[in-house]
C-alpha positions in Angstrom: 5.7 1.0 26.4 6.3 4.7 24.6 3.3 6.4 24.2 3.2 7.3 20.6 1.4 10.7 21.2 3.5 12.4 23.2 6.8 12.0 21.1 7.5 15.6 19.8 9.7 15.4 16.3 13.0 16.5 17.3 13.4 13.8 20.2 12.3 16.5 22.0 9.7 15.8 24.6 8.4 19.5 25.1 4.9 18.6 26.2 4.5 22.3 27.7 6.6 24.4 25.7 5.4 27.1 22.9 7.3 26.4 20.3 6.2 29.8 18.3 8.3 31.4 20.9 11.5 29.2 20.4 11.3 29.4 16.9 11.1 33.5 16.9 14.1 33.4 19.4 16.1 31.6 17.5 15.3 33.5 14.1 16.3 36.8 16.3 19.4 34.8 17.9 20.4 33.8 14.3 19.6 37.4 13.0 22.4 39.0 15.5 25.3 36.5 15.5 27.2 35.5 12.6 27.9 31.4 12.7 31.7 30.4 12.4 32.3 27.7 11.2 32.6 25.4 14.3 29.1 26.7 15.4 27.7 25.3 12.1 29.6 22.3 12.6 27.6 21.8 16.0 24.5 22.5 14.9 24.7 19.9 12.3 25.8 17.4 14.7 23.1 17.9 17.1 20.6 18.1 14.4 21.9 14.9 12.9 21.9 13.3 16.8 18.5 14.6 16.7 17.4 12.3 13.6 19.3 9.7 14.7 17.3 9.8 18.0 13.8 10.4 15.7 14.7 7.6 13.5 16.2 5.0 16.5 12.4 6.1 17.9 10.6 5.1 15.2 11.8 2.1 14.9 11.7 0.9 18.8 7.7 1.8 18.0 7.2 -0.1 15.1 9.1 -2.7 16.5 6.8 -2.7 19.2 3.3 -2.6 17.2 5.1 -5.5 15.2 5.7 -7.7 18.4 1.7 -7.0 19.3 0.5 -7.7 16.3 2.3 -10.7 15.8 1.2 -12.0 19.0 -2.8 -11.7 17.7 -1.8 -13.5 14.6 -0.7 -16.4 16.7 -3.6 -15.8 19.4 -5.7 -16.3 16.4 -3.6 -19.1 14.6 -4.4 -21.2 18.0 -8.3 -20.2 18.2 -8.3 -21.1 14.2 -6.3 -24.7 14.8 -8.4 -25.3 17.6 -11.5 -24.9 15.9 -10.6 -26.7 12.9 -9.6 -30.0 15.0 -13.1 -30.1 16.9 -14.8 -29.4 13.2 -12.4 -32.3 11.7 -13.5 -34.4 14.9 -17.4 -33.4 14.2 -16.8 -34.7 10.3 -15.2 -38.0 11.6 -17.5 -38.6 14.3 -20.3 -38.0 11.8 -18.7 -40.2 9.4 -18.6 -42.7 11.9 -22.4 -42.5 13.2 -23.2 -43.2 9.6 -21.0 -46.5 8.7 -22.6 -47.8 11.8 -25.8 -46.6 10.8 -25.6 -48.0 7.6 -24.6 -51.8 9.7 -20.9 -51.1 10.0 -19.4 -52.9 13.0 -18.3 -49.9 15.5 -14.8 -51.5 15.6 -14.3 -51.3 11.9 -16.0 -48.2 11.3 -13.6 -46.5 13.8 -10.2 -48.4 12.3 -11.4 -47.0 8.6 -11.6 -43.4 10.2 -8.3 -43.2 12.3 -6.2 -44.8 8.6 -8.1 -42.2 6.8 -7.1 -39.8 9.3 -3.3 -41.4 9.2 -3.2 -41.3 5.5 -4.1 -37.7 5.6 -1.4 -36.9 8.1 1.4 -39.0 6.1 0.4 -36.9 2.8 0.6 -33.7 4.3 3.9 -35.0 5.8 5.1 -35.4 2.5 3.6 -32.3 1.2 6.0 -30.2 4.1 9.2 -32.3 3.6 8.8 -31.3 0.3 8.4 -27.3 1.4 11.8 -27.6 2.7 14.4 -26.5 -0.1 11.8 -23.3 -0.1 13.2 -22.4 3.6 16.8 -22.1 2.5 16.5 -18.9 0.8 17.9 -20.0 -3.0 18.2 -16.7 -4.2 20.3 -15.4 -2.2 22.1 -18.2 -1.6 23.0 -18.4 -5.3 24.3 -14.4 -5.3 26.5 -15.1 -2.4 27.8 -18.1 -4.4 27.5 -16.0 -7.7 26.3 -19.0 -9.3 24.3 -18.2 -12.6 20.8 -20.3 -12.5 19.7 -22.8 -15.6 17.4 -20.7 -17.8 14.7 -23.4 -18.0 14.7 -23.0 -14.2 15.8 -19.8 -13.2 13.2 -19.0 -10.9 12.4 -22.4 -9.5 13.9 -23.5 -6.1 17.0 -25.7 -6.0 15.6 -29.4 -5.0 18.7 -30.7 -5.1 19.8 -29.6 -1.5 19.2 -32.5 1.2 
């Protein structure tokens, strides 16, 4: 992994160089020496490598703190699904305790608990199937078609696509 803090601007990795001195040699070097035309040429290639390099940098490091990052969010995505299934567990156990508390037979109190839990499931099912058109990126889709959306819908996703 590149360590942020010793990237010079430039690309130039002088960690022990003065630059006060460089830049009053190259004012005095400058001062003498007229530039033709192919040595200006040069110096704007190598100062245009130079950004390249600075920018092609910049974006291997944020590329970089991206890829960390994202891997937190789905550290944390796991801890958080894990947590919410023993807390869904707790509420269905403790629903369970009750029914039978309240005279339920333990066979039936457990059947009513795992269809409530299926019925959840199958309406969240549902719910994502119908997420779907979302995913396809309609937008864009519709300026690489150059097809003109309905006004009453113009924003809305297109539903239509299986």
């Amino acid at each position: 992994m590149i360590d942020p803090a010793c990237v010079q601007p430039g690309s130039q990795r002088r960690q022990y160089a003065d630059p006060s001195a460089d830049e009053s040699n190259a004012r005095t070097h400058a001062r003498s020496l007229p530039m033709s035309a192919e040595s200006r040429l040069a110096l704007a290639w190598t100062n245009l490598r130079g950004l390249a390099q600075d920018h092609a940098l910049l974006a291997v490091l944020e590329l970089q703190r991206a890829g960390i990052s994202l891997v937190k969010i789905v550290i944390a995505g796991i801890i958080i699904s894990i947590l919410a299934v023993s807390a869904w567990m707790g509420l269905v156990a403790s629903a369970v305790a009750w029914a039978i508390g309240q005279g339920a037979n333990w066979a039936l109190a457990i059947l009513v608990a795992a269809l409530v839990n299926v019925v959840i499931a199958v309406a969240l099912g549902f719910w994502a199937k119908k997420q779907v058109p979302d995913l396809l990126f309609a937008a864009s889709l519709r300026q690489l078609r150059r097809d003109v959306p309905r006004k009453e819908s113009e924003h809305a996703p297109d539903r239509s696509v299986p």
